[in-house]
PAZAPA-4460 file (N, C-alpha, C; in steps of 0.05 Angstrom, whole numbers, plus 32768, in hexadecimal, padded with zeros to 4 digits):
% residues 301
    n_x    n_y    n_z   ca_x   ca_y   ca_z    c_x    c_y    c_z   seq   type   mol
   82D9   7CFA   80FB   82E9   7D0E   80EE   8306   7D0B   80F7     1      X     A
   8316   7D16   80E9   8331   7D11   80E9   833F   7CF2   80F6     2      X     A
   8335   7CE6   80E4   833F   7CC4   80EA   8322   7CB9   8103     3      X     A
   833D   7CB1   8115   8330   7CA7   8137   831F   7CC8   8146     4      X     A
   8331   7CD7   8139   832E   7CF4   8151   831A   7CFF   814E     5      X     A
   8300   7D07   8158   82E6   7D15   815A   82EE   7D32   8164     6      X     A
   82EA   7D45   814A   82E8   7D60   8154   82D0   7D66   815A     7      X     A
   82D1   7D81   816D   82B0   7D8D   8174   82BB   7DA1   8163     8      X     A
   82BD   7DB3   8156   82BC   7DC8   814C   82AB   7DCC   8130     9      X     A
   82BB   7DDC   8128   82AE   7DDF   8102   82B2   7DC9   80F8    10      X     A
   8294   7DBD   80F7   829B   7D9F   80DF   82AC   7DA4   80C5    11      X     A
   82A7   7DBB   80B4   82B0   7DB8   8096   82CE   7DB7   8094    12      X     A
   82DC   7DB8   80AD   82F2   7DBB   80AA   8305   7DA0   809E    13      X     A
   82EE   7D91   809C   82F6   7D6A   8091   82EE   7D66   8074    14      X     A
   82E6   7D4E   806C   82D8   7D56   8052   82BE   7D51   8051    15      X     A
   82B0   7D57   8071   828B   7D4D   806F   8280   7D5F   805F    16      X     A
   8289   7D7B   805F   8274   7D8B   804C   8270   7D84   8028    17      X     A
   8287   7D76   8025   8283   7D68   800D   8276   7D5D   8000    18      X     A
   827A   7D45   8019   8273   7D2A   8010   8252   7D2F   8015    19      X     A
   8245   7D3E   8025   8226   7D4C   802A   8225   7D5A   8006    20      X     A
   8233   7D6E   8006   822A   7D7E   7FE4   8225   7D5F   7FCF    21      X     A
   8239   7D49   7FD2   823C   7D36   7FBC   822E   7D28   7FB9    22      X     A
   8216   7D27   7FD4   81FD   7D1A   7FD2   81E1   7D27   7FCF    23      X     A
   81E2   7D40   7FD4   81CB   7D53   7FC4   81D5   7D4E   7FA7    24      X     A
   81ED   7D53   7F97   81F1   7D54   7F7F   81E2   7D34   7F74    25      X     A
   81EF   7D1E   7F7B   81E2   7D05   7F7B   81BC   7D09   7F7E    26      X     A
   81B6   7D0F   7F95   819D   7D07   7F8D   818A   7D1B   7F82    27      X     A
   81A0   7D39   7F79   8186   7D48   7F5D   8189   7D34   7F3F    28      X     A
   819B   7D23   7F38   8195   7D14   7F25   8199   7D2B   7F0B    29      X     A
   81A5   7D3C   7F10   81A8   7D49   7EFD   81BD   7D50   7EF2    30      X     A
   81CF   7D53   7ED4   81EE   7D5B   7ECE   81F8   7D77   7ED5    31      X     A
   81E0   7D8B   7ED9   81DC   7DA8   7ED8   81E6   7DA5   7EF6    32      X     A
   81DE   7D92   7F0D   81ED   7DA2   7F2D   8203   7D92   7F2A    33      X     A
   8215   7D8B   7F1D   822F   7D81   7F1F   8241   7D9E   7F1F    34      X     A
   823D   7DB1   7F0E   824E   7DC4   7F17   8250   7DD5   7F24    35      X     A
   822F   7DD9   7F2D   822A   7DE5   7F49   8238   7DD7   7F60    36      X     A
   8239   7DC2   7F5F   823F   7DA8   7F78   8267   7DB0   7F7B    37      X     A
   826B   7DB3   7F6B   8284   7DB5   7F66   8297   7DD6   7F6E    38      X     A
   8288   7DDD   7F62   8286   7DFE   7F64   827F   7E08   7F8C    39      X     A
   826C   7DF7   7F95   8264   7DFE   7FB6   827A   7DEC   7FC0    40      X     A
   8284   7DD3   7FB7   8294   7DC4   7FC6   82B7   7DDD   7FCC    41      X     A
   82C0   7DEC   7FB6   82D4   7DF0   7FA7   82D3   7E09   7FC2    42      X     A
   82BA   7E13   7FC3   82B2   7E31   7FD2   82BE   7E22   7FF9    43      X     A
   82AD   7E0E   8000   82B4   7E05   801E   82CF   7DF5   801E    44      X     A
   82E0   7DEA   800B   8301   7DF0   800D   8309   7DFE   8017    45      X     A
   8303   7E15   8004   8315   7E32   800B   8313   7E3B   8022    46      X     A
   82FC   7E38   8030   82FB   7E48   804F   82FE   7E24   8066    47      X     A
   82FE   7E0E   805A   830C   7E01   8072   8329   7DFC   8067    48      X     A
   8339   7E06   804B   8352   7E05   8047   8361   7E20   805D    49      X     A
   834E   7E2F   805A   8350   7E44   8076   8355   7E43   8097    50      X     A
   833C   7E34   8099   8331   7E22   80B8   834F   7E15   80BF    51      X     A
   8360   7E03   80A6   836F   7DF8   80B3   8389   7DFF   80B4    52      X     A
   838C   7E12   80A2   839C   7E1A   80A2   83A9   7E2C   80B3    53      X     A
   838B   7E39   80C2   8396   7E4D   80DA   8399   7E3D   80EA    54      X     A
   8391   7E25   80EB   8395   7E11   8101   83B7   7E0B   8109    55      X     A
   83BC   7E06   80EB   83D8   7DF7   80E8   83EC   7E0A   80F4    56      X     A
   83E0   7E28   80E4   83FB   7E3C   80EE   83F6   7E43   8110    57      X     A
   83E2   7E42   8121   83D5   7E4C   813D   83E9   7E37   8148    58      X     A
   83E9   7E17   814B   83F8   7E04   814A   8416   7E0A   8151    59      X     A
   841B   7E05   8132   8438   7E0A   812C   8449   7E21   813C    60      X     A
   843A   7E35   8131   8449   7E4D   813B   8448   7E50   815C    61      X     A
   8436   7E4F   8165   8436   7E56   817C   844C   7E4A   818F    62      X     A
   8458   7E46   81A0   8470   7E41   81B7   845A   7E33   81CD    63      X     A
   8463   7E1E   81DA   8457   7E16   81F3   8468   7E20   820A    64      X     A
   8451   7E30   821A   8459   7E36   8229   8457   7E26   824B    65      X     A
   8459   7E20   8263   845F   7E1C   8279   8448   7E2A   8287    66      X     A
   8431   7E16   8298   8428   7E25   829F   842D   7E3B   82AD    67      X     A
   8447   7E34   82C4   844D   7E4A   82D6   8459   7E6B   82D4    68      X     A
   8464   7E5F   82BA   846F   7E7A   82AB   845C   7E86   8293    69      X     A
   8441   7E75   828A   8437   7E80   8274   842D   7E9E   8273    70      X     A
   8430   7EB0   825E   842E   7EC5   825E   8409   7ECD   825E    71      X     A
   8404   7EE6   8267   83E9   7EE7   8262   83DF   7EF0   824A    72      X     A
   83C5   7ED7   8240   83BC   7EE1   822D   83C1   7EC3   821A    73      X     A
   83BD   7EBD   81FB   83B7   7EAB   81EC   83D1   7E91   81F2    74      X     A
   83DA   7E7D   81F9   83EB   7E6D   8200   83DF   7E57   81F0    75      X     A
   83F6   7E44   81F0   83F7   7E2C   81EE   83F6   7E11   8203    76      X     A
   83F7   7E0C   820B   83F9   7DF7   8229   83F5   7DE1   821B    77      X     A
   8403   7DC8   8231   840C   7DA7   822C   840C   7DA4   8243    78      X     A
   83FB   7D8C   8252   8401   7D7C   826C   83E9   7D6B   8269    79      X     A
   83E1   7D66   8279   83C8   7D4A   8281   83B2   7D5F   8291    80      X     A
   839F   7D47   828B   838D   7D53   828C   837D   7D45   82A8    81      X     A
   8373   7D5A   82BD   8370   7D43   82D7   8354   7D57   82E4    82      X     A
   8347   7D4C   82F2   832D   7D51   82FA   8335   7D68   8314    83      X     A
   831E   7D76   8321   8318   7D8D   8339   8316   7D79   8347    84      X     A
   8320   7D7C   835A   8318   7D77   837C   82F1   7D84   837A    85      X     A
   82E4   7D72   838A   82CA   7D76   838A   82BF   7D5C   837C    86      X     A
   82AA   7D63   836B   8291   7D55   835D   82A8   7D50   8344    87      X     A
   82A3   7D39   833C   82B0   7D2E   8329   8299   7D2F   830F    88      X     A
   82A4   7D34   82EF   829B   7D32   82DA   829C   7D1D   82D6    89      X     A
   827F   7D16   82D0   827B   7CF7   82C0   8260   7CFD   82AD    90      X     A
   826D   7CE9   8298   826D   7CEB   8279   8247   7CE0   827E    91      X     A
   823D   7CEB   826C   8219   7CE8   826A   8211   7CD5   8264    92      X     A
   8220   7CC8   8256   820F   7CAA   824B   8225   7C93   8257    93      X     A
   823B   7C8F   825A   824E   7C80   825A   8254   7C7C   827E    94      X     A
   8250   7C95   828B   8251   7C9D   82B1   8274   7C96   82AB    95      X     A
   827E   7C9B   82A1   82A0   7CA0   82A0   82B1   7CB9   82A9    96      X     A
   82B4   7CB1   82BE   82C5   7CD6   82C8   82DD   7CD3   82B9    97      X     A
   82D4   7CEF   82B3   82ED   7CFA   8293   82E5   7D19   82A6    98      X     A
   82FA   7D24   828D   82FF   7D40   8294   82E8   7D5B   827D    99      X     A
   82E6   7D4D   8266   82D4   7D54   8262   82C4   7D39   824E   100      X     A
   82A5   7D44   823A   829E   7D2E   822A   828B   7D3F   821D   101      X     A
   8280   7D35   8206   8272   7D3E   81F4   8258   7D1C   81EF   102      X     A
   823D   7D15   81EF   8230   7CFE   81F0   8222   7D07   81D8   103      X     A
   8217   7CEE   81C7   8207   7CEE   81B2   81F9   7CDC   81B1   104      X     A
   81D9   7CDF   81B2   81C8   7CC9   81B0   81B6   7CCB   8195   105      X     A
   81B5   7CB7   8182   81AD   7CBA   816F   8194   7CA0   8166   106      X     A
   817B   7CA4   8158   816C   7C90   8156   8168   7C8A   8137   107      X     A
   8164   7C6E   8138   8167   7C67   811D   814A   7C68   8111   108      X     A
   8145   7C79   80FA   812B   7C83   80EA   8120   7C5C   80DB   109      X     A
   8110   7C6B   80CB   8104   7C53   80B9   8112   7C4C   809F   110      X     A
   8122   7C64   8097   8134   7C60   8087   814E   7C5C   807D   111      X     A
   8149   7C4B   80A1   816F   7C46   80A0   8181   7C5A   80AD   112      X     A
   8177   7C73   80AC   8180   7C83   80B6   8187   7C92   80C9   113      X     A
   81A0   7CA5   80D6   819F   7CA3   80F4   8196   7CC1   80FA   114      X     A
   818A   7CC6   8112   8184   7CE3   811A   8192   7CF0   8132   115      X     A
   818E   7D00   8136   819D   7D07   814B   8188   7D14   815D   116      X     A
   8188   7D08   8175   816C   7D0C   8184   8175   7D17   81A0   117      X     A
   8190   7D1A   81A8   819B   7D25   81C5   81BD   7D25   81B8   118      X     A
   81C4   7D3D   81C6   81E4   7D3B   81CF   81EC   7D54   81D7   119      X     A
   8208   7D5D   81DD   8208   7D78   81EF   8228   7D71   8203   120      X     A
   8234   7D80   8203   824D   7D7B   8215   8253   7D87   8228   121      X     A
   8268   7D7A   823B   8266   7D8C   8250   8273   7DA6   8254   122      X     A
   8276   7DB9   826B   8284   7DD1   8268   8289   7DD1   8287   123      X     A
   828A   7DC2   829A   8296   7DBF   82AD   82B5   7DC5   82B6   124      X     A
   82C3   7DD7   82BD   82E2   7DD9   82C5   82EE   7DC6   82C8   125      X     A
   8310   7DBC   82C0   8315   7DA9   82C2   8336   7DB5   82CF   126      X     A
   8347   7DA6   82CF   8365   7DAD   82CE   837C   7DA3   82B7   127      X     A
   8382   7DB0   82B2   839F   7DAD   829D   83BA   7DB7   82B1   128      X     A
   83CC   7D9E   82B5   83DF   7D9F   82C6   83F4   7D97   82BC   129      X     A
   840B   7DAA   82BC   8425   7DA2   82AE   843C   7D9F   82CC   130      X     A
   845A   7DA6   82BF   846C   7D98   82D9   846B   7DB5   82E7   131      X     A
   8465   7DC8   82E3   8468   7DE3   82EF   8452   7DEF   82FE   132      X     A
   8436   7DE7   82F5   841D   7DE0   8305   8406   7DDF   82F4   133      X     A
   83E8   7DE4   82FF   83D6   7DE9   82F2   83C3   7DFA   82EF   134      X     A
   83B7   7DFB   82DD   83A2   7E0A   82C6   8387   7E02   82CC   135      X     A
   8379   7E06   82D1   8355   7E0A   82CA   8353   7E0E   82BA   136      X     A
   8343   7DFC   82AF   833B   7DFF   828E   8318   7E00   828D   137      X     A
   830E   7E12   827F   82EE   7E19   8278   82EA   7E13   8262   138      X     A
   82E4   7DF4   8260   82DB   7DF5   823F   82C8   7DF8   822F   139      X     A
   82B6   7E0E   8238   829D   7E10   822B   82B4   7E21   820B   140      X     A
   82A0   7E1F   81FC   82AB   7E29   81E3   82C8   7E1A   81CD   141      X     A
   82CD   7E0E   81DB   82EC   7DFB   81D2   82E5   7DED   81BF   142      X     A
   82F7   7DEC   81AC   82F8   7DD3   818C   8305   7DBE   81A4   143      X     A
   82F5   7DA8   819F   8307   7D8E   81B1   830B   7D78   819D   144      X     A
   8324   7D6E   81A6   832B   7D5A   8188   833D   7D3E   81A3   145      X     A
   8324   7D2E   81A0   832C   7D14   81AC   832A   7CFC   819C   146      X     A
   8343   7CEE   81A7   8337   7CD1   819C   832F   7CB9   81B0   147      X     A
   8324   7CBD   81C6   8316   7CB0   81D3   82F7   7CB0   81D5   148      X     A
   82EB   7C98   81C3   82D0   7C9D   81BF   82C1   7C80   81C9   149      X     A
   82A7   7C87   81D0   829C   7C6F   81CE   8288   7C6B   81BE   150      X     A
   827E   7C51   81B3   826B   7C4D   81AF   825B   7C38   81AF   151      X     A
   823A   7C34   81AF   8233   7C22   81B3   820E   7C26   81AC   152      X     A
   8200   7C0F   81A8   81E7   7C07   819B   81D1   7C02   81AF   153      X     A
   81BA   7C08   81BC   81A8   7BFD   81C0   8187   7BF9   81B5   154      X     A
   8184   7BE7   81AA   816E   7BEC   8196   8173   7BFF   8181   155      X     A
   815D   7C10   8183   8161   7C19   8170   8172   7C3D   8171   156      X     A
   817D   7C3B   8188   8189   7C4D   8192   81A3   7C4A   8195   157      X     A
   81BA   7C64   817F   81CE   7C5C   818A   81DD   7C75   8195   158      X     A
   81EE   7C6C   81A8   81FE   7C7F   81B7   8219   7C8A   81B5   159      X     A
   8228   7C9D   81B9   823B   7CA4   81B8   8252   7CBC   81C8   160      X     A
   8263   7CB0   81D4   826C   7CC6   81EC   828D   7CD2   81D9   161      X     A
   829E   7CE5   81E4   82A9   7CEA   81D8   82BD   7CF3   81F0   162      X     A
   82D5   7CEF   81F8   82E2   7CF6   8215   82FC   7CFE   8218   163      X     A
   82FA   7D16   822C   831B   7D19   8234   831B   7D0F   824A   164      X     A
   8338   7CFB   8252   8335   7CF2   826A   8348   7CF4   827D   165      X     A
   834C   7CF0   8295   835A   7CFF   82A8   8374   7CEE   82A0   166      X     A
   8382   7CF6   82AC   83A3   7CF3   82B1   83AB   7CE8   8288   167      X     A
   83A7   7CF4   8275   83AE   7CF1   825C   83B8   7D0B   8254   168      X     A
   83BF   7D05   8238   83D4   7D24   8232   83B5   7D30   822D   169      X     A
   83C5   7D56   8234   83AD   7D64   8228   83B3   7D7E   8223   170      X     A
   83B5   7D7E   8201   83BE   7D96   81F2   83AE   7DB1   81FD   171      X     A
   83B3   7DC8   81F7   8399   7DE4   81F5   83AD   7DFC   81E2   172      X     A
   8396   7E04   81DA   839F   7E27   81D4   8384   7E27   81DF   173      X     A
   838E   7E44   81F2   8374   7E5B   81FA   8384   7E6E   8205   174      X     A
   8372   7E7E   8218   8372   7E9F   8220   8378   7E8F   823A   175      X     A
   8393   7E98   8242   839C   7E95   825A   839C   7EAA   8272   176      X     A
   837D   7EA8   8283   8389   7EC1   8295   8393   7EB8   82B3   177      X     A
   8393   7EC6   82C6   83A0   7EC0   82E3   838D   7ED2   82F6   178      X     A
   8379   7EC5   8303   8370   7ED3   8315   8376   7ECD   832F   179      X     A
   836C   7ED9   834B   836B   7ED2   836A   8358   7EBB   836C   180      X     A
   8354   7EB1   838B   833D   7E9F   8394   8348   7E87   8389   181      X     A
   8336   7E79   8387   833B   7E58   8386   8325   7E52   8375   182      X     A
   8331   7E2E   8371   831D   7E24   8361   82FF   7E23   8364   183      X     A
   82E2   7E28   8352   82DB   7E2B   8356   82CA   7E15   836B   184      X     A
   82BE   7E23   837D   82A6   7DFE   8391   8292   7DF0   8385   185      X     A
   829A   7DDE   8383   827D   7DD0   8378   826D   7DCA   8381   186      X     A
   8265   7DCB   8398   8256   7DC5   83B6   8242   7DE5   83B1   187      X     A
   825A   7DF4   83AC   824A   7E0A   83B3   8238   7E10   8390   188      X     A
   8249   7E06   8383   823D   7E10   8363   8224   7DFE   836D   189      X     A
   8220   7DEC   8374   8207   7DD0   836C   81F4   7DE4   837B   190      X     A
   81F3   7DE7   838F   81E3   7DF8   83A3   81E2   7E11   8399   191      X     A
   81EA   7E1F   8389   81E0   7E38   8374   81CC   7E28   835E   192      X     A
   81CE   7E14   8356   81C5   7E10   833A   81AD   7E0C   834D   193      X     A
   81A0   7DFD   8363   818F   7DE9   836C   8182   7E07   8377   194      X     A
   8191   7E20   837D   8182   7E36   8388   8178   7E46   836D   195      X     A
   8184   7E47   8350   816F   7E51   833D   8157   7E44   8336   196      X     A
   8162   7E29   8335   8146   7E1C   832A   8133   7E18   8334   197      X     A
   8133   7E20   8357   8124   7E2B   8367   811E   7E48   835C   198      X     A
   8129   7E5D   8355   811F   7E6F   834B   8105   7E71   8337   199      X     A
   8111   7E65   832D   80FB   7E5F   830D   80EB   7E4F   830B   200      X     A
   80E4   7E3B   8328   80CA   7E3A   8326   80B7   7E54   8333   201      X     A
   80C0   7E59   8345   80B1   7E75   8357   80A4   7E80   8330   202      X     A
   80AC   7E7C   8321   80A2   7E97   8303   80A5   7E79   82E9   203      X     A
   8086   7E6A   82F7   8083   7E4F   82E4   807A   7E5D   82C3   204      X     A
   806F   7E72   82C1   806F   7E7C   82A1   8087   7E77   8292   205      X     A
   809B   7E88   82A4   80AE   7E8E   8289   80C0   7E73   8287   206      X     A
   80BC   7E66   82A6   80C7   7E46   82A6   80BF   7E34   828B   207      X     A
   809C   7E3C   8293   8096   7E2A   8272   80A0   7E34   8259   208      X     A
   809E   7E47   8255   80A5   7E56   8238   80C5   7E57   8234   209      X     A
   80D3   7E51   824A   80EB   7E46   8240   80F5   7E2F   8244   210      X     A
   80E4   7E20   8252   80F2   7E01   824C   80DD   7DE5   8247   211      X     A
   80C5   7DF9   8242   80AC   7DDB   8233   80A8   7DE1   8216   212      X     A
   80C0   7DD3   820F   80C1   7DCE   81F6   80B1   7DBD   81E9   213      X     A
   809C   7DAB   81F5   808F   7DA6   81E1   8069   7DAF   81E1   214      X     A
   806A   7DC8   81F5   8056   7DD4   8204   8042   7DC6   8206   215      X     A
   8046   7DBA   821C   8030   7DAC   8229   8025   7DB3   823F   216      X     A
   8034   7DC6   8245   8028   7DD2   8261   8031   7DD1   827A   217      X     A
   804A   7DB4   8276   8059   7DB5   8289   8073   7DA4   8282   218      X     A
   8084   7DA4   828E   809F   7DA7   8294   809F   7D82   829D   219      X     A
   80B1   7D7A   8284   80B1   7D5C   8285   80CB   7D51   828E   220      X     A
   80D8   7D38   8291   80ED   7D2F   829E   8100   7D48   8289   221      X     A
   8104   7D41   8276   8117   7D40   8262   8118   7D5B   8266   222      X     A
   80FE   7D75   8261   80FF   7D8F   8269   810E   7D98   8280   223      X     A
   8105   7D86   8293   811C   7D8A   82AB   812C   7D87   82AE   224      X     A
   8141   7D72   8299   815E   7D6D   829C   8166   7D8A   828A   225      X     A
   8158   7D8E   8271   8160   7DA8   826C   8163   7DBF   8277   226      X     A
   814D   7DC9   8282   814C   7DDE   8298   816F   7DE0   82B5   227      X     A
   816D   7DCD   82B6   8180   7DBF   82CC   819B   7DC7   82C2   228      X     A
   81A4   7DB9   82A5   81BA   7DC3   828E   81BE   7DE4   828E   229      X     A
   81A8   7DEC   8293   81A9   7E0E   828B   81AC   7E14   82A0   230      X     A
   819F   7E10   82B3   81AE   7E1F   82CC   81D0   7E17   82D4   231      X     A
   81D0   7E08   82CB   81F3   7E02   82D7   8203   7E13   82C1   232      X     A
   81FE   7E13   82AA   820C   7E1F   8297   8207   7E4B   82A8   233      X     A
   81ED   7E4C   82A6   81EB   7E69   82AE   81FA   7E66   82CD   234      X     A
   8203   7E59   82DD   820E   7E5B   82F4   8226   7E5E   82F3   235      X     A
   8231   7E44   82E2   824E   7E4D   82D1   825C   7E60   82C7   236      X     A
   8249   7E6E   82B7   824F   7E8C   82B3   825C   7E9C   82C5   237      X     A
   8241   7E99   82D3   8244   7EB2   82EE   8259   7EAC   82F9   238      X     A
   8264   7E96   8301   8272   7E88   8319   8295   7E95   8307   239      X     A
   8295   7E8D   82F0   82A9   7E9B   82CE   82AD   7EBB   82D8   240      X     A
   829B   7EC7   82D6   829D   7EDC   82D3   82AD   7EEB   82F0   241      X     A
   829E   7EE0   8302   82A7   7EEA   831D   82C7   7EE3   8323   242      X     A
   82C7   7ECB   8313   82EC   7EBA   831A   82FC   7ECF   8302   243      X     A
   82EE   7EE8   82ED   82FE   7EED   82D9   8302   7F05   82E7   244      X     A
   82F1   7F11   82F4   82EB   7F32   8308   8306   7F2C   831D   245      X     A
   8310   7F19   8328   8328   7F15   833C   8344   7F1E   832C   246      X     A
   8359   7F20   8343   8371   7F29   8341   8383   7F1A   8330   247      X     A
   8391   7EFA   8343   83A7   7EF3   8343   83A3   7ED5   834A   248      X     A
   83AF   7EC1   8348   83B6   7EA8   8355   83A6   7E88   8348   249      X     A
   8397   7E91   8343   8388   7E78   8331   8387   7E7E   830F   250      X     A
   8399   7E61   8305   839B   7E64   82E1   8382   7E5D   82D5   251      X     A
   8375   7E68   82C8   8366   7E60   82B8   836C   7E66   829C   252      X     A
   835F   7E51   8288   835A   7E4C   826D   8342   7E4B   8261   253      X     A
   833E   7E5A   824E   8322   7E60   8243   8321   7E69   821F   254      X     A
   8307   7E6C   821A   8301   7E73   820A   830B   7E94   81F4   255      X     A
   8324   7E8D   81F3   8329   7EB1   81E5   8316   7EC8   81D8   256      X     A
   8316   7EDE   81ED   8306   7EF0   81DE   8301   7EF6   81CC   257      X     A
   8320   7EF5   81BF   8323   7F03   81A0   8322   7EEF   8184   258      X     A
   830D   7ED9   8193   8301   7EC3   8178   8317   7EB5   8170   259      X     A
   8333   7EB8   817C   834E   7EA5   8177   833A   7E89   817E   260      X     A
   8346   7E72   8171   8345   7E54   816F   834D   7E51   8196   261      X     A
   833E   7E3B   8195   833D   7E3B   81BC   8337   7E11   81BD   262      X     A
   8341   7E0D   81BA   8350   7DEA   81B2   8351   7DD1   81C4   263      X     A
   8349   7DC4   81C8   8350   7DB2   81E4   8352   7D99   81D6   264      X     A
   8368   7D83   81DB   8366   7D70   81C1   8389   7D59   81DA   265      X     A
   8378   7D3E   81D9   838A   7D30   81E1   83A7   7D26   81D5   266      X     A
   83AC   7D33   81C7   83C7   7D2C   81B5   83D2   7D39   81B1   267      X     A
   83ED   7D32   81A9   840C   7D41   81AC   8403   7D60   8190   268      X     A
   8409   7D6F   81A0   8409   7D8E   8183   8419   7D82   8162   269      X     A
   8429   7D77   816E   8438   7D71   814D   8429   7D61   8136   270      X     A
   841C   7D4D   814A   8410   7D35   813D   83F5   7D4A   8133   271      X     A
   83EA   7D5D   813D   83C9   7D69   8137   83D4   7D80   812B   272      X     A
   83EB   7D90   8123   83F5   7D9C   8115   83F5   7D93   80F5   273      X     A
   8408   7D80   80FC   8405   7D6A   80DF   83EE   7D60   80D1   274      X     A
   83D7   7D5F   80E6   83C1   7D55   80D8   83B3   7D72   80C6   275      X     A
   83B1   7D88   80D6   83A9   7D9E   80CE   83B3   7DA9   80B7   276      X     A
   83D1   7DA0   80B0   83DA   7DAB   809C   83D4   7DA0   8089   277      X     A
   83D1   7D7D   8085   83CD   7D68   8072   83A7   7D76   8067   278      X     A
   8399   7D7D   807B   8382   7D84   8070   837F   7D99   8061   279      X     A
   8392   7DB1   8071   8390   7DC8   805A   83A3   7DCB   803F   280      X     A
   83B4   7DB2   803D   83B8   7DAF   8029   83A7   7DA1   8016   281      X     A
   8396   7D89   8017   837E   7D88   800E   836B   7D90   7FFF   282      X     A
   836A   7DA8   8013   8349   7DB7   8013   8356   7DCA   7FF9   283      X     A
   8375   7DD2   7FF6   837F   7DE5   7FE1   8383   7DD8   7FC8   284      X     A
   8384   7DBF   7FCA   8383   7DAA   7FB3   836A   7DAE   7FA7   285      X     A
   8351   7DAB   7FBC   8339   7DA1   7FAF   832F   7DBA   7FA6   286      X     A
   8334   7DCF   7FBA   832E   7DEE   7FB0   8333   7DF2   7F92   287      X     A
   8352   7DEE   7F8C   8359   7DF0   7F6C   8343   7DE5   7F58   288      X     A
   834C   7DC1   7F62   833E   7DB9   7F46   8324   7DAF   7F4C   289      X     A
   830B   7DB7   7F5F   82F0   7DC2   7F61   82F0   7DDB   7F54   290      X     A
   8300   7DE6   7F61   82EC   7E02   7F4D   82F0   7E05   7F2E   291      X     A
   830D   7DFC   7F2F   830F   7DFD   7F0E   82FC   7DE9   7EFA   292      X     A
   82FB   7DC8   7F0F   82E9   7DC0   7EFB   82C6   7DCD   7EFD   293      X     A
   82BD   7DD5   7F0B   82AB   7DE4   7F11   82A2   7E05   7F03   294      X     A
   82B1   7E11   7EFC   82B4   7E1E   7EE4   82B4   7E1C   7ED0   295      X     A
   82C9   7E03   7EC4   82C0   7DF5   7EAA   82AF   7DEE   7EA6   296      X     A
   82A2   7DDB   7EB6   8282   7DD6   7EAE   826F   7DEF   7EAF   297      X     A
   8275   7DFD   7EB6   825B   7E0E   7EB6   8260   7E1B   7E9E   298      X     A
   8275   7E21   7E92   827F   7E34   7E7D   8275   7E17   7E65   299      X     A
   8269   7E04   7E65   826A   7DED   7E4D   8243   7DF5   7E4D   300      X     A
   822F   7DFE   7E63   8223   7DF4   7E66   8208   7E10   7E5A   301      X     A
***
């Protein structure tokens, strides 16, 4: 999506939801869903001529601010992007310390076709550091728009990582707050996660019923790397919440309460401004003449 750049966010905001309607229309074989096809295409315009548009103006309008002086509450920020002191993030399939990553493993069917059989990104804290200082950044919840990707084939399995990486530029809008304490420990987070999952075996029922997904009765490698995923994520939280309950002295960046756009993306604002605009100009083009031709046909039929 968008050229080289891989967003995580709302797919339709490109033209996949389309080009998906233009092949249901294709294979009903019929003249009758051409203006239905046209008519639903004309409908997901209008709300990603929207998507990008609030993009363009959130962008545009907004002022970059400094971390040291940024005001509290929705900001802009520009600096690089550089790892915590502690346990370093490294990428799931690729073992590449980045700052954050998103992996995709996909297997190829009988019909040529690819599936999607694992993927999942990380939400590990990272830093965003400009000339004034730095930011903690939480990116659970974040649209991320990189163009550093990998990819690669084995058998019949193919892979795919997706990466922010340390010392590179690194855009954000989010909810800028300022609490007390320090960054969080990872020493000490690992030894919370390793003490729930000790919890939850002590209560193996509800262990199974929430993580033997394919009920067998017991809890298989793969069950366990999931189980494992969930406790760090539920530790995260907690560890979130407690760093949001503090005063003063440590920046963090996160997820905005108030459903504002919350962004993390390796490239200059102007250049991803521009792209945003070029799409919702687009999506207002196709909006027009989809729906109009999409009306006409139905009004012939």
């Amino acid at each position: 999506m968008f050229g080289r750049t891989r967003m995580h966010g709302p797919w339709w905001l490109t033209g996949v939801a389309h080009f998906i309607i233009l092949i249901i229309a294709i294979r009903l074989e019929t003249p009758l869903a051409w203006p239905w096809a046209l008519v639903a295409m004309a409908g997901v315009s209008f709300f990603a001529w929207l998507g990008n548009h609030r993009r363009y103006r959130q962008i545009h309008d907004l002022p970059t601010s400094k971390i040291a002086s940024a005001a509290q509450g929705y900001v802009e920020l520009l600096g690089r992007g550089e790892l915590l002191e502690g346990t370093p993030i490294i990428s799931k399939l690729g073992l590449q310390r980045c700052c954050w990553y998103h992996y995709q493993v996909e297997e190829e069917q009988s019909d040529n076709k690819w599936k999607i059989i694992d993927q999942g990104s990380s939400i590990a804290h990272f830093l965003l550091v400009d000339d004034t200082g730095e930011c903690v950044v939480s990116p659970e919840g974040a649209e991320v728009l990189t163009t550093d990707h990998r990819s690669w084939r084995e058998g019949r399995y193919r892979y795919q990582e997706w990466l922010l990486l340390p010392k590179t530029v690194l855009y954000a809008l989010g909810e800028f707050v300022t609490h007390s304490g320090s960054v969080p420990d990872h020493v000490e987070e690992r030894e919370e996660i390793r003490r729930l999952i000790a919890e939850w075996k002590h209560d193996q029922g509800t262990l199974r019923e929430r993580f033997d997904l394919n009920r067998d009765g017991t809890i298989d490698i793969r069950e366990w790397e999931l189980a494992r995923v969930q406790a760090a994520r539920e530790v995260r939280k907690q560890r979130a919440g407690q760093l949001n309950n503090q005063v003063e002295g440590v920046h963090l960046l996160r997820q905005p309460r108030d459903r504002r756009l919350f962004l993390l993306a390796n490239e200059m604002p102007e250049k991803l401004g521009r792209r945003y605009r070029l799409w919702s100009m687009f999506h207002l083009a196709f909006l027009v003449g989809a729906g109009i031709g999409g009306l006409l046909l139905l009004g012939t039929q």
